[in-house]
C-alpha positions in Angstrom: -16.5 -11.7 -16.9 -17.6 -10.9 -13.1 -17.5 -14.4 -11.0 -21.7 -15.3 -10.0 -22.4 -13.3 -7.4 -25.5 -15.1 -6.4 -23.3 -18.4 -6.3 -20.2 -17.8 -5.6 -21.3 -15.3 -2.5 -24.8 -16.8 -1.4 -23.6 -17.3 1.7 -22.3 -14.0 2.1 -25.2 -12.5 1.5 -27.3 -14.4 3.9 -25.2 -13.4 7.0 -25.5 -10.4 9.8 -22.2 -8.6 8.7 -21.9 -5.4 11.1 -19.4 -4.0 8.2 -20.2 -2.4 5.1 -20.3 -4.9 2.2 -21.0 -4.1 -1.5 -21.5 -6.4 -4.4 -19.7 -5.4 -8.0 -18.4 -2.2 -6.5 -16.1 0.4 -9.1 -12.6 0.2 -7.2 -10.6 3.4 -8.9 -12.3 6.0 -6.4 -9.9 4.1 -3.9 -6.9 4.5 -5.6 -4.5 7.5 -6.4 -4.3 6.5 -9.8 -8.2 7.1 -10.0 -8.3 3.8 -12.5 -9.3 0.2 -12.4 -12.4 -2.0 -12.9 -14.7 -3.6 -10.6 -14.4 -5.9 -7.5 -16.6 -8.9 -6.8 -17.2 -8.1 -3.9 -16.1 -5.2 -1.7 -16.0 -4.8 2.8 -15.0 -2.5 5.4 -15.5 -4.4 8.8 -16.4 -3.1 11.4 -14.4 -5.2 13.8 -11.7 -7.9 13.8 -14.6 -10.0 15.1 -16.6 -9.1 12.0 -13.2 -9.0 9.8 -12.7 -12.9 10.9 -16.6 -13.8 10.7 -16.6 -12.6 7.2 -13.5 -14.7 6.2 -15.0 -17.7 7.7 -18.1 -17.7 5.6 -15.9 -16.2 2.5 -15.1 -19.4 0.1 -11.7 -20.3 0.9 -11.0 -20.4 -3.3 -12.1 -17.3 -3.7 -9.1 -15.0 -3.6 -8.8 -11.4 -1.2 -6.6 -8.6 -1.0 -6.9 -5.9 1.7 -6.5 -2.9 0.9 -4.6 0.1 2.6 -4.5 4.1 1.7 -4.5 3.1 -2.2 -1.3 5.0 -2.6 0.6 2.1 -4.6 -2.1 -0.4 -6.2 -3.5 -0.7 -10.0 -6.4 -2.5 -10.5 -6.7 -3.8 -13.7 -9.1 -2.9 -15.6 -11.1 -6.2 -15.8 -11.1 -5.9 -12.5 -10.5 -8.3 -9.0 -12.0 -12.0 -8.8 -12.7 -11.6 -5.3 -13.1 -9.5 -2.1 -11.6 -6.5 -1.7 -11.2 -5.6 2.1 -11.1 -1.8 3.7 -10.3 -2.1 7.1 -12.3 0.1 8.8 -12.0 3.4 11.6 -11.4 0.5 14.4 -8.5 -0.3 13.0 -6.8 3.5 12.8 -5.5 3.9 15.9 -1.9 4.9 18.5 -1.8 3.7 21.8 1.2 3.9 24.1 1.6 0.5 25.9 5.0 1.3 28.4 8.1 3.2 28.0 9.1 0.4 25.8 6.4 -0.4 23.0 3.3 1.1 21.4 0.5 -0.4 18.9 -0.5 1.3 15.6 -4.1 -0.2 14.0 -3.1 -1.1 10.8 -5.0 1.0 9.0 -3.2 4.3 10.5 -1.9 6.3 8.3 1.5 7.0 7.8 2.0 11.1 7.9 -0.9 10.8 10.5 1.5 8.3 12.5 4.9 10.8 12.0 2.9 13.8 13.3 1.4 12.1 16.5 4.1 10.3 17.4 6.7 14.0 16.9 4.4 16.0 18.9 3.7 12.9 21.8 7.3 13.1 22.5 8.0 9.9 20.3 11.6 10.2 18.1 12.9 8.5 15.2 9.7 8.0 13.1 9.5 11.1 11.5 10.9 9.3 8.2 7.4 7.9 8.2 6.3 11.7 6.7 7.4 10.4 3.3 4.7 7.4 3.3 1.5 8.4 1.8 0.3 4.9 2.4 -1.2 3.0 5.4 1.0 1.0 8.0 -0.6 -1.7 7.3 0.7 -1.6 3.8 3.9 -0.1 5.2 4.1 -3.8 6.9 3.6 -5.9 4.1 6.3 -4.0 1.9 8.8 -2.9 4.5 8.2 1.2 3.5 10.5 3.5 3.7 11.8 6.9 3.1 14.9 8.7 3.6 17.1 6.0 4.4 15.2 4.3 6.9 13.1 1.2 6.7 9.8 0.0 8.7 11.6 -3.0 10.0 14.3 -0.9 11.7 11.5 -0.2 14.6 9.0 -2.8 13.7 8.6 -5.5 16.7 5.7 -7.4 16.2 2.6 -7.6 14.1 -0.7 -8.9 15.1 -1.9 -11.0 12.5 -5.4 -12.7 11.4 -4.8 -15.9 9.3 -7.6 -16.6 6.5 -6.6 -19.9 6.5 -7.4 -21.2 10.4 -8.8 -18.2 11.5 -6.4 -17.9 14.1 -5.2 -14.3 15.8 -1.8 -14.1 16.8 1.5 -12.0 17.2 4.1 -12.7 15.1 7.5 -11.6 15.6 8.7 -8.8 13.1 12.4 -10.9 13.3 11.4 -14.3 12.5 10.6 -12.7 8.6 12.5 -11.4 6.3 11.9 -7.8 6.2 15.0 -6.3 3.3 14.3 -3.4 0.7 10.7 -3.1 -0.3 10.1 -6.5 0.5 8.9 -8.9 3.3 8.1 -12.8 2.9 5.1 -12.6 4.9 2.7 -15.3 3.8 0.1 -14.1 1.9 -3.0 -15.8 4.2 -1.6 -13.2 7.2 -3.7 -9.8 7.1 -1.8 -7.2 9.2 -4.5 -5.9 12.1 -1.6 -4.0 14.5 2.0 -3.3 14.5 3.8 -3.0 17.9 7.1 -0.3 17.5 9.8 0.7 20.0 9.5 3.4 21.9 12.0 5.9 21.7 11.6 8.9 24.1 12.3 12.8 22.5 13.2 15.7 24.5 10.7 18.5 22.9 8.2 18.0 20.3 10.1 21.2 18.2 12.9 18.9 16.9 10.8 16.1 15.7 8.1 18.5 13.8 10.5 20.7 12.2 12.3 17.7 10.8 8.8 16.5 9.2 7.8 19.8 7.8 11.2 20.1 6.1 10.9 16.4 4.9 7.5 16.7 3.6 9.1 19.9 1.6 11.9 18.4 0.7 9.4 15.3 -0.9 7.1 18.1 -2.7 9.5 19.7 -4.7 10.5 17.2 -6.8 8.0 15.0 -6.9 4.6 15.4 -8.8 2.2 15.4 -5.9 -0.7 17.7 -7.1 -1.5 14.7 -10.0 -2.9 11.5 -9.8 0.5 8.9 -9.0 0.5 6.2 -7.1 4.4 7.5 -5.8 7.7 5.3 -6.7 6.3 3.2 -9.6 9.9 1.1 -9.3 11.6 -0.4 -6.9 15.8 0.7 -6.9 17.9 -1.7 -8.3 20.8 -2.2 -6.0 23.3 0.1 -6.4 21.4 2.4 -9.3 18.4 5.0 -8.4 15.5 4.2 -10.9 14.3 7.7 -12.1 18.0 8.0 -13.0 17.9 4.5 -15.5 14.6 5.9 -16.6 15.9 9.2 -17.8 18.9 8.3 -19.1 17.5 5.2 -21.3 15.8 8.4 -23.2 12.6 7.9 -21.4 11.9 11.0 -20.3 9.1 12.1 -22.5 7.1 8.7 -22.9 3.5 8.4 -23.1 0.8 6.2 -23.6 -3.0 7.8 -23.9 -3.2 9.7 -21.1 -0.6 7.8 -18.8 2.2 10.0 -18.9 6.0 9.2 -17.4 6.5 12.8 -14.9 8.4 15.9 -16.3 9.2 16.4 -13.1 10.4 13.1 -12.0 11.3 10.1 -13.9 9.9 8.1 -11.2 6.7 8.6 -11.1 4.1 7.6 -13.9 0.5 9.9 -13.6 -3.0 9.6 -14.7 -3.3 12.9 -16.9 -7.4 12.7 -17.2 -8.5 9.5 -18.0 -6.0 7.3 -18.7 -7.2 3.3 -18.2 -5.1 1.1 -15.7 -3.8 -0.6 -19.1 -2.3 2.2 -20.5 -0.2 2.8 -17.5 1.0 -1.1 -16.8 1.8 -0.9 -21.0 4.0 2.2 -20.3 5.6 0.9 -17.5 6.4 -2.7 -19.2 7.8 -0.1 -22.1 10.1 1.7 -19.5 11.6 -1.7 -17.8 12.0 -2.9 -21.4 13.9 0.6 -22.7 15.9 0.6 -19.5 17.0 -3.3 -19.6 17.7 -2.4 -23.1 20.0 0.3 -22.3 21.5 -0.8 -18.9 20.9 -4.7 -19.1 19.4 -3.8 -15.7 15.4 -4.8 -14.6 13.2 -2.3 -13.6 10.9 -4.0 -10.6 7.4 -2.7 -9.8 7.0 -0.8 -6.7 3.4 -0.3 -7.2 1.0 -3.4 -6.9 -1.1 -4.2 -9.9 -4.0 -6.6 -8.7 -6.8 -8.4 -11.2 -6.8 -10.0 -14.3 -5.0 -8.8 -17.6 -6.4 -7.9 -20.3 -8.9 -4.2 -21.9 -12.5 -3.9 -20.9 
């Protein structure tokens, strides 16, 4: 059951938001799963100014949870308790500060980022061609691909806090930032990330190594479906598809949430599979594999809302 809107967001309502803001809004057309119930409440700012206005009049019980490209979250299919935040066009952006540093808004893509940044004379981020997510997201969860990490060029983040309402820069060192994880605390929404600069020679180099990345990624991986990516993290020192298929995986299924022929990997909405069809099959999997390999499966993709079938 859906928290009361007309109490719980009065408030809301009753202020001059410059953002768009929805009330019960259907979430799975913002994932890449394409599943997922309703949120409370759902807002794209238009601003940090309107992002912070917003959390001031927000309830500070009510709970939020901003959300990137969509790549790598489940909402359940009760849905979220809550707001659900989109930042907006304001916050997609590059700028070169010196020869040193540049900002990225923190809803840039990723790919978008790579491909600027290769043919603006920028080196060393190309890795970014194998994040389908926003860096924002890329932030929180240290992203990475190929064998190189966010964090290795990450400096500082711009941060709003929900719980003073304060804007600052943090520094990217004072966390920890290891494999697909970051102890950020959970108040902090990301609004910028400030990267070192690291000058190319040509703009050849650096977009020749994307386009064979990004083929390298498509081949075997099942792009063309509905995935959110990696659904589990690596265990150290084991690859997860490789647990997956070798615990006798391979061909598991649950409704229409199927584990990928093509990669072990990956688990993909065939039509209309519900968001609790694919957290079942993937709670199978990290049981089968623990079974098999006394090893743990850990979820790379975020699930978000409460448990339980509509």
């Amino acid at each position: 059951m859906m928290l009361d809107i007309n109490s719980k967001y009065n408030r809301i309502k009753n202020i001059p938001l410059k953002g768009k803001i929805i009330f019960n809004y259907e979430l799975a057309s913002y994932t890449w799963l394409k599943t997922g119930g309703k949120a409370d409440i759902f807002f794209a700012p238009k601003d940090t100014n309107d992002l912070k206005f917003f959390l001031e009049n927000l309830n500070k019980n009510i709970p939020f949870f901003i959300l990137g490209a969509g790549s790598n979250t489940l909402f359940r299919d009760l849905g979220f308790n809550g707001a659900v935040i989109k930042l907006s066009k304001s916050f997609d952006y590059i700028k070169f500060i010196n020869n040193k540093e540049f900002k990225v808004g923190a809803a840039t893509n990723c790919i978008k980022m790579a491909r600027f940044l290769a043919k603006n004379y920028t080196a060393g981020y190309e890795f970014f061609s194998g994040i389908p997510g926003s860096i924002g997201g890329a932030i929180k969860m240290n992203a990475g691909a190929y064998g190189f990490e966010t964090s290795q060029y990450l400096i500082k983040i711009k941060i709003l806090n929900r719980k003073n309402g304060e804007i600052k820069n943090i520094l990217s060192k004072d966390y920890q930032m290891n494999y697909r994880y970051t102890n950020f605390p959970d108040e902090y929404i990301f609004l910028e990330g400030t990267f070192k600069y690291l000058r190319s020679k040509n703009t050849t180099d650096s977009l020749n190594k994307i386009k064979n990345l990004i083929k390298e990624r498509q081949l075997p991986q099942p792009i063309q479906e509905k995935t959110s990516g990696s659904t589990f993290k690596n265990p150290k020192n084991f690859k997860a598809w490789k647990l997956i298929q070798d615990s006798g995986c391979k061909n598991y299924k649950l409704g229409k949430a199927h584990l990928s022929k093509m990669h072990s990997n990956f688990i993909i909405n065939k039509g209309n599979a519900t968001s609790n069809d694919i957290e079942r099959l993937g709670e199978e999997i990290i049981k089968k594999v623990y079974e098999k390999f006394g090893v743990k499966l850990v979820w790379e993709i975020k699930i978000i809302g409460r448990k339980g079938i509509c």
